[in-house]
C-alpha positions as a LaTeX table, in Angstrom:
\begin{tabular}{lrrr}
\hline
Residue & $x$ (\AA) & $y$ (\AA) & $z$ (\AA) \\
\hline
Unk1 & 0.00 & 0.00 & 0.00 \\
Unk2 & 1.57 & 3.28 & $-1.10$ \\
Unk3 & $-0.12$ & 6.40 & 0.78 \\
Unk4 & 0.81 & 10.30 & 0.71 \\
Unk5 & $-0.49$ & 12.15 & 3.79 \\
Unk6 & $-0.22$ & 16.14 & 3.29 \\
Unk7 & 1.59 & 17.60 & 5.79 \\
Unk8 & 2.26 & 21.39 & 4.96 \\
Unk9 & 0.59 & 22.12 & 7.80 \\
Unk10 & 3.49 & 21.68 & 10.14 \\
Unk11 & 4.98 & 24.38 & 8.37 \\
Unk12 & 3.19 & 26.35 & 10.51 \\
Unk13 & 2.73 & 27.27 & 14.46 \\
Unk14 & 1.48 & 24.32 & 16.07 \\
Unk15 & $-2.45$ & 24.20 & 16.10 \\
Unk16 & $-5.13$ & 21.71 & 15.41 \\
Unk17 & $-4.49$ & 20.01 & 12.25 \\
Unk18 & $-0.75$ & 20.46 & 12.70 \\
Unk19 & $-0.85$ & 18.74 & 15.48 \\
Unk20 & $-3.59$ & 16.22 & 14.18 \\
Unk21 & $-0.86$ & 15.22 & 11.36 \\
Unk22 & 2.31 & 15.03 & 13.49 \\
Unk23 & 0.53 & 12.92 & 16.04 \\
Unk24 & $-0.99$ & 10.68 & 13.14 \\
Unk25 & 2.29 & 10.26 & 11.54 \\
Unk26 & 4.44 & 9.89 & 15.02 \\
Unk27 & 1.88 & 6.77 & 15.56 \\
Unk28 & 1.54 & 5.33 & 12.00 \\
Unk29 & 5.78 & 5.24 & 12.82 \\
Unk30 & 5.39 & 3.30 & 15.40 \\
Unk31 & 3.24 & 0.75 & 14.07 \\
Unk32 & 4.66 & $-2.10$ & 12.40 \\
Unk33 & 3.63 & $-2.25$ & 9.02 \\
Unk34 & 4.95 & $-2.93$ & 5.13 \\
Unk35 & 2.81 & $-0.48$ & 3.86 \\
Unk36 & 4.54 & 2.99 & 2.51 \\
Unk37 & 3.19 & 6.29 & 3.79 \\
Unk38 & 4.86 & 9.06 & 2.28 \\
Unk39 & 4.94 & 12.18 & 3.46 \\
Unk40 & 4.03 & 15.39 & 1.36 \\
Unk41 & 4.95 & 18.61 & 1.76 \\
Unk42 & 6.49 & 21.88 & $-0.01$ \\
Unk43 & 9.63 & 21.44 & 2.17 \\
Unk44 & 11.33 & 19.32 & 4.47 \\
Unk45 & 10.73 & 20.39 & 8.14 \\
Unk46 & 12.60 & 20.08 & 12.12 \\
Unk47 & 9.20 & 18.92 & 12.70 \\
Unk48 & 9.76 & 15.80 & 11.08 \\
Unk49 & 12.15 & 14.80 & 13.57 \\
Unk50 & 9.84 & 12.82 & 15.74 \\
Unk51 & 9.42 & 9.69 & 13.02 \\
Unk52 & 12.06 & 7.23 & 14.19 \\
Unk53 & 11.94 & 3.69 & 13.04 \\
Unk54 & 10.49 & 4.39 & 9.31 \\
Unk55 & 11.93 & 6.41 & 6.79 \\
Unk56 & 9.57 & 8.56 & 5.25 \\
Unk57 & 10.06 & 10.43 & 1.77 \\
Unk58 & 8.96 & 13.38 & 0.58 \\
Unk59 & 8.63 & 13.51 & $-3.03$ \\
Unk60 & 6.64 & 16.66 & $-3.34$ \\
Unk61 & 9.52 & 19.17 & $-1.70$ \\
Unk62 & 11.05 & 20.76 & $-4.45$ \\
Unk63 & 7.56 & 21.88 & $-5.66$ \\
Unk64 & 7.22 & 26.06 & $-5.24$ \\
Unk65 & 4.65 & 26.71 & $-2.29$ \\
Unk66 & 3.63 & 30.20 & $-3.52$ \\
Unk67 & 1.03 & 30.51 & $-1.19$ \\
Unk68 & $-0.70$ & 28.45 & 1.16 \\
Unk69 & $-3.90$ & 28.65 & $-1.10$ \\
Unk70 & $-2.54$ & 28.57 & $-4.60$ \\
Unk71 & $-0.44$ & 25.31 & $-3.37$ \\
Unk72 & $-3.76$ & 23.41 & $-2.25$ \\
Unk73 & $-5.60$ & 24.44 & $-5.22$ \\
Unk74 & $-3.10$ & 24.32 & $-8.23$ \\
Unk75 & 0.87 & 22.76 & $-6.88$ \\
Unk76 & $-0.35$ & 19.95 & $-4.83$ \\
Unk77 & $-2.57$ & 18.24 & $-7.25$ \\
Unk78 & 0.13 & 19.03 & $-10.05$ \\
Unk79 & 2.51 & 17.16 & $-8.13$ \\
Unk80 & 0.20 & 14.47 & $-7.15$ \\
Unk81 & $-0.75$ & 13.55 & $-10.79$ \\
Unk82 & 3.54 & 12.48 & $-11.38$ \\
Unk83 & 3.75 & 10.31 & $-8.33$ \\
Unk84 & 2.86 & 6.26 & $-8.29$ \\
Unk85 & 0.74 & 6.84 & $-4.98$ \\
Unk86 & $-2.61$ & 4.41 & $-4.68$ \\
Unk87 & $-3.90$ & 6.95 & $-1.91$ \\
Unk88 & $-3.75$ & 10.26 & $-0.89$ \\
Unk89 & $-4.93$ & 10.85 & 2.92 \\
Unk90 & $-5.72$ & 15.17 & 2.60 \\
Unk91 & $-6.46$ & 16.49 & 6.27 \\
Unk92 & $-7.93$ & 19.73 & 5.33 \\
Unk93 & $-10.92$ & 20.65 & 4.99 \\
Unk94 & $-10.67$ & 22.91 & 1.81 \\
Unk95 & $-8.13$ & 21.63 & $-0.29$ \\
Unk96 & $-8.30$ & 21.08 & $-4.18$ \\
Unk97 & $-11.46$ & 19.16 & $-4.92$ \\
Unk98 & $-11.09$ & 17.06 & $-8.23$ \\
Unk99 & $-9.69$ & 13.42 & $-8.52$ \\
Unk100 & $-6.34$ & 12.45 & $-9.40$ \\
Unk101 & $-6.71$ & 9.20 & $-11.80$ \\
Unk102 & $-5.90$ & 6.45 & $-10.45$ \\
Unk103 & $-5.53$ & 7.54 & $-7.00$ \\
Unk104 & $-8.11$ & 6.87 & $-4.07$ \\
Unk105 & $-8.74$ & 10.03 & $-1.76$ \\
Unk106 & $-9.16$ & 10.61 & 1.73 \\
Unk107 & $-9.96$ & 13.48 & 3.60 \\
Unk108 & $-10.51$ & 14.30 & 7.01 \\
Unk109 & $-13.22$ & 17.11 & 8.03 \\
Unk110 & $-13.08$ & 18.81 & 11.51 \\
Unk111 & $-15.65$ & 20.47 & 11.71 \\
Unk112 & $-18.36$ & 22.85 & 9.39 \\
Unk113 & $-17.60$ & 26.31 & 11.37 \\
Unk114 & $-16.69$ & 28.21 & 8.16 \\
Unk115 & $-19.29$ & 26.72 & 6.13 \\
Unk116 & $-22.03$ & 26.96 & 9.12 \\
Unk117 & $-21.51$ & 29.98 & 10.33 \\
Unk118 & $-19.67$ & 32.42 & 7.63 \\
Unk119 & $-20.48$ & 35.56 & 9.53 \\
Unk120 & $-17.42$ & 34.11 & 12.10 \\
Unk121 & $-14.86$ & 34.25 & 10.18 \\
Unk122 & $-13.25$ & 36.34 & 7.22 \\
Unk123 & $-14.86$ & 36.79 & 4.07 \\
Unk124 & $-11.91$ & 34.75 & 2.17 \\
Unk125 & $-12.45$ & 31.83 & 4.49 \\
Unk126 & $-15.96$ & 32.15 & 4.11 \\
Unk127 & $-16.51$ & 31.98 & 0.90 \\
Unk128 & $-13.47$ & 29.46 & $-0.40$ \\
Unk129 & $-15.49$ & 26.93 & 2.28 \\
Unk130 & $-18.64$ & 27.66 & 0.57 \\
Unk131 & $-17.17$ & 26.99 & $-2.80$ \\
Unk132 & $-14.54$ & 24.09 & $-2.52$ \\
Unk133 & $-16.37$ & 22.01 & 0.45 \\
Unk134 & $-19.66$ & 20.45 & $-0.84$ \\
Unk135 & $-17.37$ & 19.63 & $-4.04$ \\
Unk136 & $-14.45$ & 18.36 & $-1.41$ \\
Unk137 & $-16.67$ & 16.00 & 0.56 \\
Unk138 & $-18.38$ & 14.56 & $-2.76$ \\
Unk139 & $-15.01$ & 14.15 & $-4.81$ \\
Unk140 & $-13.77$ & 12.41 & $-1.14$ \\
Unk141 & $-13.85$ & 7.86 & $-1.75$ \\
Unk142 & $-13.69$ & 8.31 & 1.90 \\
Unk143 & $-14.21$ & 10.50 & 4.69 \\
Unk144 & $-12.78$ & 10.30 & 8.40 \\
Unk145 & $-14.55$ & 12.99 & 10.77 \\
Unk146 & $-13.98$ & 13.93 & 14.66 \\
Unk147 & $-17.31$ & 13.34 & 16.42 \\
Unk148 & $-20.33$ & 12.07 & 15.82 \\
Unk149 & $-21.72$ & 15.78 & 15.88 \\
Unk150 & $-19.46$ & 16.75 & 12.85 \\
Unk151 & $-20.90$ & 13.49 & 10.91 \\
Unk152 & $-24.03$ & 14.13 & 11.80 \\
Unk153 & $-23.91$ & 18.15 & 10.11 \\
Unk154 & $-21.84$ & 16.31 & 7.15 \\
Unk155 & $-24.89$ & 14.24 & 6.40 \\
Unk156 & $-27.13$ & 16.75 & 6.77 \\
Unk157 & $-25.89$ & 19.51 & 4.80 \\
Unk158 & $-24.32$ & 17.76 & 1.85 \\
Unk159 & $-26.59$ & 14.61 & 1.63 \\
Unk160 & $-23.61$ & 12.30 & 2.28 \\
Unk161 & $-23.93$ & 8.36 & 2.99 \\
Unk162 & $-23.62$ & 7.63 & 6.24 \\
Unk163 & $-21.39$ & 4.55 & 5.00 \\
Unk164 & $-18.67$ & 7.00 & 3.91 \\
Unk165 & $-17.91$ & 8.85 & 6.81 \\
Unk166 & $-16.17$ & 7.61 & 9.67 \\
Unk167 & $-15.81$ & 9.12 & 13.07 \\
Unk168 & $-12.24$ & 8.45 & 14.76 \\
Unk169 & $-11.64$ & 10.88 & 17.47 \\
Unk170 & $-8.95$ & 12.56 & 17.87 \\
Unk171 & $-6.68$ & 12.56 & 21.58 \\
Unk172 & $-4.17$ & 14.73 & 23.67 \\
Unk173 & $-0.71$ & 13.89 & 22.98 \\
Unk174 & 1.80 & 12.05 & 25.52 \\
Unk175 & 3.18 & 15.57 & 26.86 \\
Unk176 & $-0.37$ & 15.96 & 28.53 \\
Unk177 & $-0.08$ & 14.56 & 32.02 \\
Unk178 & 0.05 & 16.03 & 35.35 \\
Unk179 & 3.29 & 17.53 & 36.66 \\
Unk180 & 4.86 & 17.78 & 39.93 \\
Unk181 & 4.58 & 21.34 & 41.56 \\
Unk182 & 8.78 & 21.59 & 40.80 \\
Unk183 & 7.80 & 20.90 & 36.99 \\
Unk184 & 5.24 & 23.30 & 36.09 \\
Unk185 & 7.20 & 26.19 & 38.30 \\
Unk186 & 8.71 & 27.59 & 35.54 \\
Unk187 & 5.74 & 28.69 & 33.66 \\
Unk188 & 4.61 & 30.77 & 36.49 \\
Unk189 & 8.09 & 32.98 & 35.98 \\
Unk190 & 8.00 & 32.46 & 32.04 \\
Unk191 & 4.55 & 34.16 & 31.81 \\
Unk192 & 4.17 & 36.12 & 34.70 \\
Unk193 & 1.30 & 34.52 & 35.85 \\
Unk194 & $-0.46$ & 34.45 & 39.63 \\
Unk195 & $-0.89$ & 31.30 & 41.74 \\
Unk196 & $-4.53$ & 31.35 & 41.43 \\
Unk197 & $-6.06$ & 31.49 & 38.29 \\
Unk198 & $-8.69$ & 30.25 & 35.74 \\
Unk199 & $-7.62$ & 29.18 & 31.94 \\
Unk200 & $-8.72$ & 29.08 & 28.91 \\
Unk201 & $-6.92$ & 28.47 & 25.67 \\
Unk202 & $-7.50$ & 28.65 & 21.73 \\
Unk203 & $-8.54$ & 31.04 & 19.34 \\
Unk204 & $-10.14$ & 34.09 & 20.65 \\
Unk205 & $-12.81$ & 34.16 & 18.23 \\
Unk206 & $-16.67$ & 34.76 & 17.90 \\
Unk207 & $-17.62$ & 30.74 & 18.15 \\
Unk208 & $-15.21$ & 30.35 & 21.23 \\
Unk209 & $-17.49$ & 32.48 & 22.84 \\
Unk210 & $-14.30$ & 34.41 & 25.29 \\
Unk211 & $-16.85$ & 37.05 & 25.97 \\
Unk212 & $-19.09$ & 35.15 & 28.18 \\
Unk213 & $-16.14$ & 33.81 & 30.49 \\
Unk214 & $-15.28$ & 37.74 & 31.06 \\
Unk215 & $-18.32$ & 38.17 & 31.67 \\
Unk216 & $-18.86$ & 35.08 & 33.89 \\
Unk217 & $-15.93$ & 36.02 & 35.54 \\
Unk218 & $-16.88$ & 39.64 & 36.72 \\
Unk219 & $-19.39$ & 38.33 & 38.06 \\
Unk220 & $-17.50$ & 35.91 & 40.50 \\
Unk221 & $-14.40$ & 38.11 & 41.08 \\
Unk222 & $-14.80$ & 39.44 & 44.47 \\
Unk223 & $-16.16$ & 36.38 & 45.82 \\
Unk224 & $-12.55$ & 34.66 & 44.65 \\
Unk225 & $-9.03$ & 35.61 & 44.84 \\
Unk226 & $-8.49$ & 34.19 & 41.45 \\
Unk227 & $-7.27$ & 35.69 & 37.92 \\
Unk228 & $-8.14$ & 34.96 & 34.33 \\
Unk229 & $-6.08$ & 33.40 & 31.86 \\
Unk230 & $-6.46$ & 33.52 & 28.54 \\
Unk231 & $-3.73$ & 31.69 & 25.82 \\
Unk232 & $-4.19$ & 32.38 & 22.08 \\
Unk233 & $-4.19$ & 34.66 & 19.19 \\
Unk234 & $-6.87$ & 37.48 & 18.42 \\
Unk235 & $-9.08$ & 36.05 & 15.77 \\
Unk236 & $-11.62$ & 37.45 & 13.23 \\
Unk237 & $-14.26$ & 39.08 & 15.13 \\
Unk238 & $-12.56$ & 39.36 & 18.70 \\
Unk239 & $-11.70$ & 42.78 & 18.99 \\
Unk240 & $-14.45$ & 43.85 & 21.35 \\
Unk241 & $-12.91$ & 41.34 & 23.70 \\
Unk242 & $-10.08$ & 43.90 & 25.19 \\
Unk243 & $-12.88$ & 46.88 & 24.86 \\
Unk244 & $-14.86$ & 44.69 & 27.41 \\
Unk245 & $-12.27$ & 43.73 & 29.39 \\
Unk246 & $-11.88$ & 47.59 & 30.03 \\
Unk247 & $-15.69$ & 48.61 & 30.23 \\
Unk248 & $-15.76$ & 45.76 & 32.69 \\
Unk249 & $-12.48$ & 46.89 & 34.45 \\
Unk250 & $-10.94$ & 43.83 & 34.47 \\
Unk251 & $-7.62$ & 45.40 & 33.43 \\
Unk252 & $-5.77$ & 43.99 & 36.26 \\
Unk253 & $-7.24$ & 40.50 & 36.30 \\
Unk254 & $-7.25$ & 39.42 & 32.79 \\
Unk255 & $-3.56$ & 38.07 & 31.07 \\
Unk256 & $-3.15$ & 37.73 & 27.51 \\
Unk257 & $-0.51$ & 35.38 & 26.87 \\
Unk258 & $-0.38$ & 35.05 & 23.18 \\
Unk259 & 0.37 & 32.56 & 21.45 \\
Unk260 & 1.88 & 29.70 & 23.63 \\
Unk261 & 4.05 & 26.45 & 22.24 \\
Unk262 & 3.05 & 23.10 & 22.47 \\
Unk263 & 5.34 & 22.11 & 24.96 \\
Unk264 & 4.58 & 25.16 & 27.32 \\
Unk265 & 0.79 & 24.30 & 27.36 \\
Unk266 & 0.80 & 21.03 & 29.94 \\
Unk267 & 2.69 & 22.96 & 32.59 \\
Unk268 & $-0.44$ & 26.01 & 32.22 \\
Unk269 & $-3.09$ & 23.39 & 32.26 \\
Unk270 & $-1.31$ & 21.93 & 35.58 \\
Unk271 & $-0.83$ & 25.38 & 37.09 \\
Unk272 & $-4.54$ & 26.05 & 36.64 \\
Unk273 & $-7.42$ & 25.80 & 39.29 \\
Unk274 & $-10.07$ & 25.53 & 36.24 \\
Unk275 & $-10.48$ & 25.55 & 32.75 \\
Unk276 & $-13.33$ & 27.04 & 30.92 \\
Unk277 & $-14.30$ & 26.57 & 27.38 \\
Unk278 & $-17.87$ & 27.71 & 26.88 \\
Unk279 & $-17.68$ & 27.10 & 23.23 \\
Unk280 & $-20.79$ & 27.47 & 20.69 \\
Unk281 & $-19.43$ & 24.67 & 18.55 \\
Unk282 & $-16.55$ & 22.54 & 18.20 \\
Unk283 & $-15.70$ & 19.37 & 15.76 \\
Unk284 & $-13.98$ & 18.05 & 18.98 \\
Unk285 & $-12.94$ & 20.28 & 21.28 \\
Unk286 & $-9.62$ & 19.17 & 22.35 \\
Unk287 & $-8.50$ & 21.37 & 24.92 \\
Unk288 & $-10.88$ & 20.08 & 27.75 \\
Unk289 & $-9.63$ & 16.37 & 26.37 \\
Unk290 & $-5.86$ & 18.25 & 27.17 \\
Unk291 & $-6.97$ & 19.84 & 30.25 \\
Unk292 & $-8.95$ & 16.23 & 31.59 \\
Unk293 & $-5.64$ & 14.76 & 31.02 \\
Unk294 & $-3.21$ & 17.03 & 32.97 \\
Unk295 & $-5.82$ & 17.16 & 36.46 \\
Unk296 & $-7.44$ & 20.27 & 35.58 \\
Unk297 & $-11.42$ & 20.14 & 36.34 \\
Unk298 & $-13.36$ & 21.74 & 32.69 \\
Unk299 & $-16.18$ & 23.09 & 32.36 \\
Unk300 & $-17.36$ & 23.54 & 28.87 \\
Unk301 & $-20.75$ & 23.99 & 26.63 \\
Unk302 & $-23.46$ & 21.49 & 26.09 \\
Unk303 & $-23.27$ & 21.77 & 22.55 \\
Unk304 & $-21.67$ & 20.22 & 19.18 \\
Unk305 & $-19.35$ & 17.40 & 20.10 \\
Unk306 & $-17.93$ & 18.81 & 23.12 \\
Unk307 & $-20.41$ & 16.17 & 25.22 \\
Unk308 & $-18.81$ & 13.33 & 23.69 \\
Unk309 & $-15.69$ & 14.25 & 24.58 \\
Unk310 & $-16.48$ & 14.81 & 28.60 \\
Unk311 & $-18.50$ & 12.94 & 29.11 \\
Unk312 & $-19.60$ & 12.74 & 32.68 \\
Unk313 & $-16.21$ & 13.98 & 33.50 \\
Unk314 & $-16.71$ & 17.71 & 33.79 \\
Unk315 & $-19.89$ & 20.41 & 34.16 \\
Unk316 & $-21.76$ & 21.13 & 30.74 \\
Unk317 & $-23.81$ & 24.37 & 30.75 \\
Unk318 & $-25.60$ & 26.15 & 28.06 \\
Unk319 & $-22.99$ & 28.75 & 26.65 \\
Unk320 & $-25.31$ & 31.55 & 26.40 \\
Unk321 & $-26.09$ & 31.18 & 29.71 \\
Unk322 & $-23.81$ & 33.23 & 31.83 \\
Unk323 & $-25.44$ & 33.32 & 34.98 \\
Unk324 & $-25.11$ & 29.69 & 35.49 \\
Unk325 & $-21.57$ & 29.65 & 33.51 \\
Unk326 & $-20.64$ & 31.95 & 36.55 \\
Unk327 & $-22.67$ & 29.66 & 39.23 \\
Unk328 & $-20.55$ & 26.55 & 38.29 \\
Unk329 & $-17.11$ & 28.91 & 38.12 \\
Unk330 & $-17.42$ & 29.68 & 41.41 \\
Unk331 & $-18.65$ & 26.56 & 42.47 \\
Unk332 & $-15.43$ & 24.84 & 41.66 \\
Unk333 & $-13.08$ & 27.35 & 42.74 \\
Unk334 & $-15.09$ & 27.14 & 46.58 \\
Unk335 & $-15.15$ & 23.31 & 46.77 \\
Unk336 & $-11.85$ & 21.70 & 46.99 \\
Unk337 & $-13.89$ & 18.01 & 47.07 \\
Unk338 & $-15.58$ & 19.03 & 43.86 \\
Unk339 & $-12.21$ & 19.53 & 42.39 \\
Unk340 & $-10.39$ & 16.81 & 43.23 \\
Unk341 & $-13.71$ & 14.49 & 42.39 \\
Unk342 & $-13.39$ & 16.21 & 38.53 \\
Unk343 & $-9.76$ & 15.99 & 38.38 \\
Unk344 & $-9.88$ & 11.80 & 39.18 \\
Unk345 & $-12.63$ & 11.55 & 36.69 \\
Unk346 & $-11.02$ & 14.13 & 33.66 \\
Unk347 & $-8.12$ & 11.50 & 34.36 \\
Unk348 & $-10.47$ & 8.42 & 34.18 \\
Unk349 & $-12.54$ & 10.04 & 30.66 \\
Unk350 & $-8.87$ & 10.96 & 28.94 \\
Unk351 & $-7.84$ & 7.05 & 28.87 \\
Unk352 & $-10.67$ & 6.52 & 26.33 \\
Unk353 & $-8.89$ & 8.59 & 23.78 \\
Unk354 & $-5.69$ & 7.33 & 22.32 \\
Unk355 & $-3.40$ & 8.44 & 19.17 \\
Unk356 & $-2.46$ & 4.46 & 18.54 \\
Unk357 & $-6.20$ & 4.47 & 18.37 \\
Unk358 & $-6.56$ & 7.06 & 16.01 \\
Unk359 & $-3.60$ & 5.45 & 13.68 \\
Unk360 & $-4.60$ & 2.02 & 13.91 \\
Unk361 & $-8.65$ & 2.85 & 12.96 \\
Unk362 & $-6.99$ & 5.43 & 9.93 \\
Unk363 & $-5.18$ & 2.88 & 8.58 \\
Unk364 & $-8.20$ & 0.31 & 8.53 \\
Unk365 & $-9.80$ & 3.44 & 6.65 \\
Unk366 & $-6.88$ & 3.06 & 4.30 \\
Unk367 & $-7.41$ & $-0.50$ & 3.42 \\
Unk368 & $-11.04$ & $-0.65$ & 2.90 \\
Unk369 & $-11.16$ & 2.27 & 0.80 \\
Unk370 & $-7.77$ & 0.46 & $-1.33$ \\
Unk371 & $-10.55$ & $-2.93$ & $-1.72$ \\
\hline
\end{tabular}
């Protein structure tokens, strides 16, 4: 079996689908298997350096990126079309859409947030999603998906067989665990941070709904002597968030840390009392998964797919509710039983979820689409 995954996404600062793809590949490594997975990108990459035991090639390197779009759309499938490959395995959601003869296709869809809700992101985003993803998911032989929420929108927007999607979920990578105190120290200096404080980490956009956990967190922040965390970029449609933080004067109890690395991230999900992630919709949601599996008690929305990964394991609440987003935010910070009760079972829901898993069920995906 000869199999290109694309992998220009670890080009990039380490997010969702980058990680998705290095954790995919680090496991298909380890497996022991004759097949050949190739792996294709514009260039050859540091990141790379995690694949061990198997060589893999990357025939597509000397091809001109141009940019990120124009390689998707126009270079990759160029360079597709001269290589001997049975299958290509594409993880994005809006990449080229047409077939390459001869050659099975794959794809793996997050989630339907730009194609759902356009008024959340920019208008490019919005409408290349609108335009290349019905014709993506109908070109696709095959089609892995997150949750059983994302499945469920595929079939119901685009009319899609239930037979060609499958759901592997996705899980928090080995570096998520919980640290001794002496471990996680260092972030504290690194990022000027307090003892005490709430997180909450991603994209500070519209759908991640930030505004209601400043909101919730006003409302809760003289009965607690804690302060508010918040990791990630600005995103389309966040830049009331700081204008609120001020109205609300919250100026002093509110860090921005930016963007933060991978390996930074365990030691601020071990240093927190709480993490919040009241999001509107999610094809996963792996941060609470990340959070469950460092000790840190979540509470996140009842919505999209974010129940399946929880489980019973955290509190669910509705995200437009912020009165009882704040109720539950102060009800863990006040009950150190409650806390340790979420932390053993965020622990206990995180074993479920497994990147072997992920490989092993991928590569099934693989061989039944190559029959």
């Amino acid at each position: 079996m000869n199999v290109g995954i694309v992998a220009d996404r670890m080009n990039r600062k380490m997010t969702g689908v980058g990680n998705y793809v290095k954790n995919l590949l680090r496991e298909l490594d380890r497996i022991k298997t004759n097949d050949n997975i190739y792996l294709l990108n514009y260039k050859d990459s540091k990141k790379y350096n995690h694949l061990k035991t198997k060589i893999i090639n990357n025939p597509l390197k000397n091809i001109t990126k141009s940019d990120y779009y124009l390689w998707h759309l126009y270079f990759l499938p160029h360079g597709l079309e001269k290589l001997d490959l049975e299958l290509v395995h594409i993880p994005e959601n809006a990449s080229f859409s047409r077939r390459i003869r001869n050659m099975k296709k794959v794809i793996t869809v997050y989630d339907l947030i730009a194609y759902l809700f356009p008024f959340q992101v920019d208008l490019l985003t919005a409408i290349r999603y609108k335009l290349l993803i019905p014709k993506v998911i109908n070109n696709a032989d095959k089609i892995i998906t997150i949750s059983e929420n994302t499945k469920r929108d595929i079939i119901k927007n685009f009319g899609v067989a239930e037979s060609k999607i499958k759901v592997i979920y996705l899980a928090a990578g080995e570096s998520y665990k919980e640290l001794s105190n002496k471990e996680f120290n260092f972030i504290f200096k690194k990022y000027q941070l307090p003892r005490s404080y709430l997180f909450y980490v991603g994209n500070i956009s519209k759908h991640k709904n930030v505004d209601k956990i400043i909101e919730a967190f006003k409302k809760i922040k003289s009965k607690t002597n804690y302060k508010l965390v918040i990791a990630g970029k600005l995103s389309f449609g966040s830049k009331d968030i700081k204008k609120k933080i001020k109205d609300l004067d919250l100026q002093d109890d509110v860090i921005f840390t930016g963007y933060v690395p991978e390996e930074d991230l365990p030691a601020l999900y071990n240093g927190a009392s709480l993490f919040v992630y009241p999001s509107f919709y999610e094809g996963f949601g792996l941060p609470p998964l990340e959070a469950m599996q460092c000790g840190c008690p979540v509470i996140t929305s009842n919505t999209s797919s974010l129940p399946e990964v929880v489980g019973n394991a955290g509190i669910m609440v509705d995200p437009n509710d912020v009165d009882e987003l704040a109720k539950q935010m102060e009800r863990v910070l006040t009950n150190r039983r409650l806390q340790q009760k979420m932390r053993k079972a965020g622990l206990k829901q995180a074993k479920k979820f497994s990147w072997e898993k992920c490989a092993r069920e991928t590569l099934k995906v693989y061989e039944e689409v190559l029959k």
